[in-house]
N, C-alpha and C positions, 0 to 999 in steps of 0.2 A: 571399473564401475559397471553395476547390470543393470537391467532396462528398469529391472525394480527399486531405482533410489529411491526415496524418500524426499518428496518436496517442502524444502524450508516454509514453515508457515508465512513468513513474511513476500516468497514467493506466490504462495496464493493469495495474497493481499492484492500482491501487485498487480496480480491475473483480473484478480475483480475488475479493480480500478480501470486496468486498462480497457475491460470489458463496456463501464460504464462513460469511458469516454469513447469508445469506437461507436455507445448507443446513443452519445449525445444528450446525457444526462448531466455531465458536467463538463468541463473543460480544459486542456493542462495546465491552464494557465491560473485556474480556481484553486483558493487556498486548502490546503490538507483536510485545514476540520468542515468545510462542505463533506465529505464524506461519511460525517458522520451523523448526517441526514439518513443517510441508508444504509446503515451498520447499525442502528438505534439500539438496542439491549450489549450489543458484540462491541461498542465501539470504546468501550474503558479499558479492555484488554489491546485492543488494536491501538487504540492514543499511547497505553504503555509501553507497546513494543514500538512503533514511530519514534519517543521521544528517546529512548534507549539505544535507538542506531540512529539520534542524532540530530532528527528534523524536530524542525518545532510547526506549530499548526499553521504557522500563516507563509510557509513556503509552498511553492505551486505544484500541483498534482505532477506534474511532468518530471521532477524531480525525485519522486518516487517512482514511476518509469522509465528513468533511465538505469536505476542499479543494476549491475549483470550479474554480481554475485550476493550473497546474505551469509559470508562468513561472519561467524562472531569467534572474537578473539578475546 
């Protein structure tokens, strides 16, 4: 692998997220669709891919932070 991978979009999600809890905008323990308070136009395509690997809205943000990989099979 080179330094040039390409990041799974679902990993940039999780970047956000993680971002917005390190700012204390939300919480891990706050359910998924809070986020989409601040994804507002971007967040039908982000609920898409969510529900697709599996989560449904009312599990805890923290749960979306813990994934280490975003293979899809």
């Amino acid at each position: 692998m080179t330094n040039q991978a390409v990041m799974h979009p679902m990993e940039k999600l999780q970047r956000q997220v993680g971002s917005l809890v390190k700012a204390d905008i939300i919480k891990p323990t706050d359910s998924l669709w809070k986020i989409a308070l601040v994804f507002g136009k971007d967040w039908t395509y982000w609920k898409g891919e969510l529900l697709e690997f599996g989560f449904s809205m009312q599990d805890p943000v923290s749960e979306l932070l813990t994934v280490e990989a975003w293979d899809e099979e």
